[in-house]
N, C-alpha and C positions, 0 to 999 in steps of 0.2 A: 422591693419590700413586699408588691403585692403579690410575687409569685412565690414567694418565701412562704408566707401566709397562705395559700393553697396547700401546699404541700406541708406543713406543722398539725394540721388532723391528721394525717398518714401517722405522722413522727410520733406523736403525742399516744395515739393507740396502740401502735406497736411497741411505744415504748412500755405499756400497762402487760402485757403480754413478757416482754422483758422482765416487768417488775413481777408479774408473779410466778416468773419462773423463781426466781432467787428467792424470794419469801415461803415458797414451798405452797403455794396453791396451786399450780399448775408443777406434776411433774414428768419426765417422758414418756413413760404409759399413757395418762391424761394429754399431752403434747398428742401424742401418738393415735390417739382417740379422737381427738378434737377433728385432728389434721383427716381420719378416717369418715367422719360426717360430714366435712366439707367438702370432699372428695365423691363422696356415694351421693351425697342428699343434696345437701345445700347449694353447691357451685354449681353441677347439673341442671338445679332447677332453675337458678340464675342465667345460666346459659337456653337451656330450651327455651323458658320465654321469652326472653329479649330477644332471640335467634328468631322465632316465629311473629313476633311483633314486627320484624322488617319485611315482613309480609313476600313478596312479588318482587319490592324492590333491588333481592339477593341478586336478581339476573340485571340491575340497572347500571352497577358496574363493572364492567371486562376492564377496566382500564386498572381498576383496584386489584383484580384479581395478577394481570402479567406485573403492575409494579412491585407487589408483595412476595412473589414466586419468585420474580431474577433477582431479588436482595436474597432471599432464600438460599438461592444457587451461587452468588457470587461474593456475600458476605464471608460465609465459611473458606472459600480460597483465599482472600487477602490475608484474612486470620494463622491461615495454615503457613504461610508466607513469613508475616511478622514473625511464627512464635518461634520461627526454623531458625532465629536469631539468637536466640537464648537458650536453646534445645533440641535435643536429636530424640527424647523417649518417644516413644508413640505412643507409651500411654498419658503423657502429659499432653502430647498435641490434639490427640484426640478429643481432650478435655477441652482445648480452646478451643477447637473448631466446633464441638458440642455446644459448649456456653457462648458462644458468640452470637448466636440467633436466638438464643433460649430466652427470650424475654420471660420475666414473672405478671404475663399479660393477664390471667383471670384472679390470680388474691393479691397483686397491688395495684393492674392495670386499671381494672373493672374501677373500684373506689377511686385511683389519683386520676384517670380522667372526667370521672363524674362528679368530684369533688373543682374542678379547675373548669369546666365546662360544661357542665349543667344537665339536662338532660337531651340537648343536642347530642352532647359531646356522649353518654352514654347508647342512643343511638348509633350514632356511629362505630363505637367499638365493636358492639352486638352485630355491626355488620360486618365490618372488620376478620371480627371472632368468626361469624361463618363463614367468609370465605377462606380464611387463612391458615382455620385449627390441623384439618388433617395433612396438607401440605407441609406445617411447617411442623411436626410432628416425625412426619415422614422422613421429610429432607432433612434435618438436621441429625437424627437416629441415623439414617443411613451414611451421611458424612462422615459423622464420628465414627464408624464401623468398619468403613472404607481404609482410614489414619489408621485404626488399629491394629486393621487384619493386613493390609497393603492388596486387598482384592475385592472385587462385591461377587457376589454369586447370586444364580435366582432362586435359593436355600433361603439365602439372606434375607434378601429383600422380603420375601413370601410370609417369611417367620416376623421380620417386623410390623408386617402389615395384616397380620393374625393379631400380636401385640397389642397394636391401635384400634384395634376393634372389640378390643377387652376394658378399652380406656371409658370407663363413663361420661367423660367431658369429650371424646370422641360421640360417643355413643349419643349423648343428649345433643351434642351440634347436628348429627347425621336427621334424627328425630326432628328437630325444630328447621333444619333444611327441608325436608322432605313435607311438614306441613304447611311449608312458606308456600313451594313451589304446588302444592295442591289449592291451595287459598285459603284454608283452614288460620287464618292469621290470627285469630281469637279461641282460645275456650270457653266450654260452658263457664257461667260464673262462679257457678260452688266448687269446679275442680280449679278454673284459673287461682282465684281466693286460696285454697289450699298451698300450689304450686309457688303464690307469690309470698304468703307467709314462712315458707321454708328457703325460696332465694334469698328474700329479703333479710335475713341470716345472716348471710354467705358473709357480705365485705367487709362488716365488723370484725368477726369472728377469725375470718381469716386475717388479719392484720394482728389480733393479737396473736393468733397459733405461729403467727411469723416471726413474731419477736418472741416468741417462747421457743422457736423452733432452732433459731440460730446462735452459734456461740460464736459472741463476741470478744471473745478474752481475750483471744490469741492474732486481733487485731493487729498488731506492732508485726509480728509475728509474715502475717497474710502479707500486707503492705509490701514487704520485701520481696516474695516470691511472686505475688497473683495482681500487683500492681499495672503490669502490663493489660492483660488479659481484661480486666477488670474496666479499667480508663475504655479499652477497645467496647468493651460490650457499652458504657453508657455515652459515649460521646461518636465512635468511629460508625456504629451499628446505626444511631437514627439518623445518623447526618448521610451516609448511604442511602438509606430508604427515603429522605425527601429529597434526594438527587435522582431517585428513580421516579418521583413522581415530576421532574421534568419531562422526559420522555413519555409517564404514560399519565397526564394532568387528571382531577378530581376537583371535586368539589373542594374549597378551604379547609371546610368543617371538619370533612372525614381525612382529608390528609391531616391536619393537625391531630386531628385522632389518633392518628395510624401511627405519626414521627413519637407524640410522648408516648404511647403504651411502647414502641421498640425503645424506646429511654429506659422501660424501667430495667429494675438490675436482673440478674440472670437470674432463672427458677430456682427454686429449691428443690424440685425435680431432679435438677440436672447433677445432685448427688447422688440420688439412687439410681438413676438410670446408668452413670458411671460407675457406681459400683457392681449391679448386675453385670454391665458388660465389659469387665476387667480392666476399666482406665482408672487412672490416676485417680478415687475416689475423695482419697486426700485435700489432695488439689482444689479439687472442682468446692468441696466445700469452703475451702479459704477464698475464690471466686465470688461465691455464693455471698457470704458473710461481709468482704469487703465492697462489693458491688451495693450491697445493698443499704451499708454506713454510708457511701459516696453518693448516693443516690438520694441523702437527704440536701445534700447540696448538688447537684448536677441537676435534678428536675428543676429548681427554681429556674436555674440557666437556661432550660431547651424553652418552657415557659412564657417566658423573657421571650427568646427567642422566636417563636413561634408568635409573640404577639397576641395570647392569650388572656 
């Protein structure tokens, strides 16, 4: 019951985001808008400071960094594996091998670990988040590319990693690394103050532009086709990731960290980045949508599980 109740502020916020899509105060312009300040402004800032808050300690764990990178590398192959059961497109597989890593780690991670875990537990994400962001950006963009084309080139590679250097939450993780590792772990106070009034934004805001952002109608619909997929990204994906942190141990705090953010459901990203780069775009939204209903009930279980 108590991990139900962590997770019903997520529910309850996105569901107002929900509600005022259908009432007509929020509608896909404004979605579209909303989703464009938290993307430039508000998550950026949220990430640079928490990123530079971890100060020195960025280099404290190697052990965070290979257990996060081999789920990285090895989740997408078991995925490409399963979906070859029910499919031979490559633009649908790509999509699962895409959405399989794609946690929705900064507009549901950020809140449903900080919400379950206090400010430990946000700590540790922000550490998480900078070891993790361009890596898992990288690797997963390139898997999917891989399924799609049946080749990698170094065109490829070069042009995606031109991409992630366009990315703002790239770009603000790169920033807030680079001040860690200089010692810069603080700003002045009238800029930090400015920075933390426009983060502190972000995880509200972003929970409703989520529930404004995704259509849920055709739920019944999703279930049938992205069922598989879907179950894979919220149950297969974090129970991998803290079988890697046997091999490579952490602290409690930050692995629990690390297992519920790969819990949450799949980005919402991971439709436009499917659609730019000619997979199943379809698809990957029915993923999106059903992961993230299923996810009001699967987080209480990881939770649970995790002994949170």
């Amino acid at each position: 019951m108590d991990s139900f109740l962590m997770v019903l502020p997520l529910a309850l916020v996105m569901g107002l985001g929900v509600l005022f899509r259908r009432i007509g105060l929020l509608d896909g312009r404004a979605v579209h808008r909303l989703n464009s300040i938290l993307y430039w402004a508000a998550l950026p800032a949220l990430l640079f400071r928490s990123i530079l808050g971890v100060g020195p300690g960025i280099l404290s764990e190697p052990n965070l960094f290979w257990a996060v990178h081999s789920t990285f590398l090895i989740v997408p192959a078991i995925a490409l594996i399963l979906a070859r059961i029910s499919t031979s497109d490559r633009r649908r597989l790509a999509v699962s091998v895409l959405a399989s890593i794609r946690s929705n780690n900064v507009f549901m991670g950020i809140p449903a670990v900080t919400i379950a875990m206090g400010q430990e537990g946000f700590q540790a994400v922000s550490l998480y988040l900078a070891v993790s962001l361009v890596g898992f950006n990288f690797i997963s963009i390139t898997w999917g590319q891989v399924i799609l084309s049946g080749r990698l080139t170094l065109k490829s590679l070069h042009d995606t990693l031109l991409q992630l250097l366009k990315n703002p939450l790239i770009l603000a993780s790169i920033m807030g690394m680079a001040g860690a590792f200089a010692g810069f772990n603080r700003l002045p106070f009238w800029l930090d103050s400015a920075v933390k009034m426009v983060g502190d934004t972000g995880s509200g805001i972003a929970l409703i532009a989520l529930g404004a952002s995704i259509s849920f109608e055709n739920l019944r619909g999703a279930m049938k086709s992205a069922w598989r997929d879907s179950l894979f990204k919220l149950f297969v994906n974090p129970a991998l990731v803290w079988c890697a942190f046997l091999a490579w141990p952490v602290d409690p705090v930050l692995r629990n960290a690390v297992v519920l953010t790969s819990a949450m459901p799949a980005a919402v990203n991971s439709f436009v980045i499917a659609h730019k780069m000619g997979m199943d775009h379809e698809y990957a939204g029915k993923i999106v949508a059903l992961s993230t209903a299923l996810s009001v009930f699967s987080l209480p279980i990881w939770i649970w599980l995790l002994g949170i």
